[in-house]
Every structure is written in structure tokens, then in C-alpha cells.
C-alpha positions as CSV (number, residue, x, y, z in Angstrom):
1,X,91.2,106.9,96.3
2,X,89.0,104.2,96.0
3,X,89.9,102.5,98.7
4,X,88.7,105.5,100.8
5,X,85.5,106.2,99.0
6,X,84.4,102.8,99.1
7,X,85.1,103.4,103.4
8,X,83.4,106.8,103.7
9,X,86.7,108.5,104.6
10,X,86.8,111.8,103.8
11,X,90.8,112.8,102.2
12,X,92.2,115.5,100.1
13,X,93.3,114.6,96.8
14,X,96.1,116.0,95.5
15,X,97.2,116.5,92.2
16,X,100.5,115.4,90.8
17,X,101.0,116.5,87.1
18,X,102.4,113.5,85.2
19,X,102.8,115.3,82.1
20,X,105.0,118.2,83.3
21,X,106.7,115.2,84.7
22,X,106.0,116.7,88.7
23,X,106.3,112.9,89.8
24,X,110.3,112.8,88.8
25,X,111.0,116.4,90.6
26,X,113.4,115.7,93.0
27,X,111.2,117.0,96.3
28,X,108.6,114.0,95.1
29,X,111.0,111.5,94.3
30,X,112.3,112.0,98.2
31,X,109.0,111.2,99.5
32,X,108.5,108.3,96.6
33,X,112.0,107.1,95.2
34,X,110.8,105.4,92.1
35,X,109.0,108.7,90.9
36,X,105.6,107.1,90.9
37,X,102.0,107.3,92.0
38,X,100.5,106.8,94.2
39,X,101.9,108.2,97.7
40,X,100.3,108.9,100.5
41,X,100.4,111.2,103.7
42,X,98.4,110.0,107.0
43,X,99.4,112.1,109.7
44,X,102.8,111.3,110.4
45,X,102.9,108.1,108.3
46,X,103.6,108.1,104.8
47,X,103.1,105.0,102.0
48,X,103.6,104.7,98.3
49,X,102.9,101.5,96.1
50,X,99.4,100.8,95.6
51,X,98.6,97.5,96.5
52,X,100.3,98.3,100.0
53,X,98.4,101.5,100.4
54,X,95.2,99.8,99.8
55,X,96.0,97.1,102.7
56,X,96.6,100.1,105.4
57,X,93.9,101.7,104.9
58,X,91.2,98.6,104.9
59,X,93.1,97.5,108.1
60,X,93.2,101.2,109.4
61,X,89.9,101.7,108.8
62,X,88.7,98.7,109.6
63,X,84.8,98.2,111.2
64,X,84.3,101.7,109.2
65,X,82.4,100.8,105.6
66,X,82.6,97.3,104.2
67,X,85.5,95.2,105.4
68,X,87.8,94.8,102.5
69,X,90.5,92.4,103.9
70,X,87.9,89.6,104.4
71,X,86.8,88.3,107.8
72,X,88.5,85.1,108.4
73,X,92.1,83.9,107.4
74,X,91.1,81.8,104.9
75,X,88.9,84.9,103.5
76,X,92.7,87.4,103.9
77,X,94.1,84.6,101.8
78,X,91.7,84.6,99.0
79,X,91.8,88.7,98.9
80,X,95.6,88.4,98.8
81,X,95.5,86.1,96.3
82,X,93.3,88.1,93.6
83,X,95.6,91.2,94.5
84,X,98.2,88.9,94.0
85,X,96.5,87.7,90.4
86,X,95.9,91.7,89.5
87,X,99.0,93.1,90.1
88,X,100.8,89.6,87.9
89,X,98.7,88.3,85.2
90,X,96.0,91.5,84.8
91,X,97.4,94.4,84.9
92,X,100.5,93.7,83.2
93,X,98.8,93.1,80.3
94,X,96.0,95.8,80.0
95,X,98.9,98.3,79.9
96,X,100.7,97.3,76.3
97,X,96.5,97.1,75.1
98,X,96.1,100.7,76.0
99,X,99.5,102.1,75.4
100,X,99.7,100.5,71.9
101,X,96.0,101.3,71.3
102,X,95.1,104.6,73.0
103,X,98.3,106.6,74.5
104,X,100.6,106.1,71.8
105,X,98.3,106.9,69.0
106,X,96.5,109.8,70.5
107,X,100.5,111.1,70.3
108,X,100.9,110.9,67.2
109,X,102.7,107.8,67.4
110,X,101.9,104.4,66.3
111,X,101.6,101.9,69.1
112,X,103.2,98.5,68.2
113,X,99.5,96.5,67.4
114,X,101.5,93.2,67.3
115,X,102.3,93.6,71.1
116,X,98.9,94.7,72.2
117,X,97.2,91.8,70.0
118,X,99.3,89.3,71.7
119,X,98.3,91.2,75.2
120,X,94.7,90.5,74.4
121,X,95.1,87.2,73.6
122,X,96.7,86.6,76.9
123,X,94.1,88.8,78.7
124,X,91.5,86.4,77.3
125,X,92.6,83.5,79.1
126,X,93.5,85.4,81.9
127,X,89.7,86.1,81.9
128,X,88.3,82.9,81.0
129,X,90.1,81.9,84.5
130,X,87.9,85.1,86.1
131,X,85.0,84.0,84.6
132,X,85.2,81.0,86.4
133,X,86.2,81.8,89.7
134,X,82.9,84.6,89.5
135,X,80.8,81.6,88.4
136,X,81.9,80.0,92.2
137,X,81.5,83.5,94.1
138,X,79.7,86.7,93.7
139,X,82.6,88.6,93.7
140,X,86.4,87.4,93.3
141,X,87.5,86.6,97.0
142,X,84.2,85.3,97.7
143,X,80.5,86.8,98.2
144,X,81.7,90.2,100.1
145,X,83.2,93.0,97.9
146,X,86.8,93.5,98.7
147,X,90.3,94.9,98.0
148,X,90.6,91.5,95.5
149,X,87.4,93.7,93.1
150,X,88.9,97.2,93.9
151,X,91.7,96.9,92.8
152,X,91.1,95.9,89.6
153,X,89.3,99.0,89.0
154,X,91.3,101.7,87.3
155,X,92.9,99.8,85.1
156,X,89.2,98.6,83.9
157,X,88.1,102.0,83.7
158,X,91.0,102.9,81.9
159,X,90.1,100.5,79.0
160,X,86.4,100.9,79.2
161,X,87.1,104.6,79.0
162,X,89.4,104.3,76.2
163,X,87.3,102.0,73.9
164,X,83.8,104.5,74.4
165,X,86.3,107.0,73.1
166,X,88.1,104.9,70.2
């Protein structure tokens, strides 16, 4: 959704209910087998996985809004290589930091604090490494906003979110 904003495409948005579990119905989990979101319809063509998603549509929409695969090869590369960096060493651990400290809790349910400690420590190198690749560039694939800084939005917002709320 994003992806699409960021592009000026218009879309419809619609909603799948995780908590009444709509994602594991068997009529979704034809379209995406591994129950999850995102999926997506265009046209005829249909996509799930995120990362994946977000490559068609800054290819498909290409010369439309910022380009968000980067110009050159060498520019593709480095965007790659940041989604690459997200999907490994980010995002894997901001999810035990907000399950332990926001989902699980808000449940009823105490998250395990020694696992989302460790997570932060790790996210904290993980950062320092950020740190100095945005000391180099404006922006992590290089001085053009791309897929590389999009990406790592939700699961930002998610914690940002979370801690105004703590």
C-alpha cells in the first residue's frame, strides 16, 4: 500500500480480518497458500509476499512517481541489497520486541522480556551498521528514496506506534 501511494496509483484496499482468522479460510488460503498478508489482485495477475509485490509494482509502474528500483544496475543492486538487509537482520528482530512488549501483554499475557531484550540488543547493532551506511547516502540505496527505505516502514511504524502508546 505504500508502494502505491508513494506512486500516485489509485487501488482499493481490502480488508482481511486477522483476528477472526479470515486469512486461514480456506477461499483465502487458495489465492495465498501460507494464509498470509499481503496478496494482491492486478487485473488478471495475482502476487502475495511482500517484498515481491513491492518489486512489480515499482517496475509496473515505472516513469509514474519516483523510481523506486534505482536507475542504474549498480543502483537495482544496492536497493536489493537493503530489501535483502530488511527482510534478514531487521525485521526479524522488531517482531519478538513488539510481540513480547506490546501484543502479548495487551493480551493478557506476559511476553517473554528475555527474548525481546536480546532482540534489541541485536537491533542495536543492526542499527549502528544503518547509521553508517545513512552517514554515506541520504537515504539507504543511495541519495533517491526507494523500495530499500519503504520497506522498512511498517514494521517502524509499528514500534514507533507501540512505544507512544506504552
Amino acid at each position: 500500500m505504500h508502494c502505491l501511494v508513494e506512486l500516485g496509483v489509485e487501488f482499493e484496499l481490502v480488508d482481511v480480518n486477522l483476528e477472526k482468522m479470515e486469512h486461514k479460510k480456506p477461499e483465502y488460503m487458495a489465492k495465498q497458500p501460507f494464509g498470509q498478508v499481503p496478496y494482491i489482485v492486478d487485473g488478471d495477475f495475482e502476487l502475495f509476499e511482500s517484498r515481491a509485490i513491492l518489486r512489480y509494482y515499482g517496475a509496473r509502474y515505472v516513469g509514474k512517481g519516483p523510481n523506486l528500483l534505482g536507475r542504474t544496475l549498480e543502483e537495482k543492486a544496492r536497493v536489493d541489497q537493503w530489501l535483502d538487509v530488511e527482510a534478514i537482520n531487521y525485521n526479524p528482530l522488531v517482531f519478538p520486541i513488539v510481540f513480547n512488549f506490546f501484543v502479548l501483554p495487551r493480551s493478557g499475557v506476559p511476553g517473554n522480556k528475555a527474548e525481546a531484550e536480546a532482540a534489541v540488543e541485536k537491533l542495536d547493532k543492526v542499527l549502528e551498521i544503518y547509521e553508517q551506511q545513512l552517514s554515506k547516502t541520504k537515504y539507504l540505496a543511495g541519495n533517491e528514496f526507494t523500495l530499500a527505505d519503504l520497506t522498512h516502514i511498517p514494521a517502524t511504524r509499528y514500534i514507533i506506534e507501540n512505544l507512544k502508546s506504552a
